[in-house]
C-alpha positions in Angstrom: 0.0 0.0 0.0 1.5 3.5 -1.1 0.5 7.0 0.4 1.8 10.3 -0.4 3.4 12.6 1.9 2.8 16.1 1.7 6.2 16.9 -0.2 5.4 14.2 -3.0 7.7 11.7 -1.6 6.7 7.7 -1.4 6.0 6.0 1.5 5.9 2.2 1.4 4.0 0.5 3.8 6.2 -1.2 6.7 4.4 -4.7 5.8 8.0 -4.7 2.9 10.5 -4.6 5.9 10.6 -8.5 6.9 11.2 -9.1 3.1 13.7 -6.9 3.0 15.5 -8.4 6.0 15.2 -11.8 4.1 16.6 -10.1 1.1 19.6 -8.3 3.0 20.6 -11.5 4.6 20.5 -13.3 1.4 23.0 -10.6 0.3 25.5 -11.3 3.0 25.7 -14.6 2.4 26.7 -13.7 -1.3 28.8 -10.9 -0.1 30.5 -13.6 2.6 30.9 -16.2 -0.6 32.3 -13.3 -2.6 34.9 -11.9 -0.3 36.5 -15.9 0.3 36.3 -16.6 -3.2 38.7 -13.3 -4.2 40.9 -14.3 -1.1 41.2 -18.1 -2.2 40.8 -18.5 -6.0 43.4 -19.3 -7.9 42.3 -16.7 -10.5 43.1 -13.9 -8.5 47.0 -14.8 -7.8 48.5 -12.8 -10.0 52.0 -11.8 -9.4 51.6 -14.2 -6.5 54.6 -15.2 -4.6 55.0 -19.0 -5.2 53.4 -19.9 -1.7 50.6 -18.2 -2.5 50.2 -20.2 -5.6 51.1 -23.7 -3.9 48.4 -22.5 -1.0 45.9 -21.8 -3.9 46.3 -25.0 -5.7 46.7 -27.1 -2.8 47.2 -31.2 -3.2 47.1 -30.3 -7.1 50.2 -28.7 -7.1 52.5 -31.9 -7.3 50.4 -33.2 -10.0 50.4 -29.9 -11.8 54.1 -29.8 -11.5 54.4 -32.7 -13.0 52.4 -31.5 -15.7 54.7 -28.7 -16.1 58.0 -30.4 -16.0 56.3 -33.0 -18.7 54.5 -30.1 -21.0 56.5 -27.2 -20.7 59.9 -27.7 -19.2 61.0 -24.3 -20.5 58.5 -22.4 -18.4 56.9 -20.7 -21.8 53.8 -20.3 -20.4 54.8 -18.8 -16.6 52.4 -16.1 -17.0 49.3 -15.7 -14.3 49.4 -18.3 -11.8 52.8 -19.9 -12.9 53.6 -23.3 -11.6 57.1 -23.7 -12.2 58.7 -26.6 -13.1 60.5 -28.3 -10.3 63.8 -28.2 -12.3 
């Protein structure tokens, strides 16, 4: 329900407020899932020392080194989130 102030302005009824509290949490939760995704992912490690990157990958990064030393034992590609090879 909508009613008009005297100075035009909207007022909304207060029956919108618990919806709104549902709605605010919901967007903490997002927020929360945000803000440990940007300090976690591995796509955000650029220029990352190479503990950051090991602590990013976790248990994958002796496989992925592997990978690397197999692949590209040059280090070609060692741009981003490098995983050097262990040579």
């Amino acid at each position: 329900m909508v009613s008009r102030k005297s100075q035009g302005a909207r007022h909304i009824n207060c029956t919108a407020e618990p919806a709104i509290a549902v709605l605010g949490a919901r967007l903490a939760v997002i927020a929360a899932g945000i803000a440990l995704w940007f300090t976690t992912s591995v796509w955000v490690c650029h220029g990352e020392s190479l503990a950051r990157v090991r602590q990013a990958f976790g248990g994958n990064f002796p496989r992925l080194q592997q990978l690397k030393d197999r692949y590209d034992p040059a280090n070609l590609f060692h741009r981003n989130q490098n995983i050097p090879p262990s040579s």
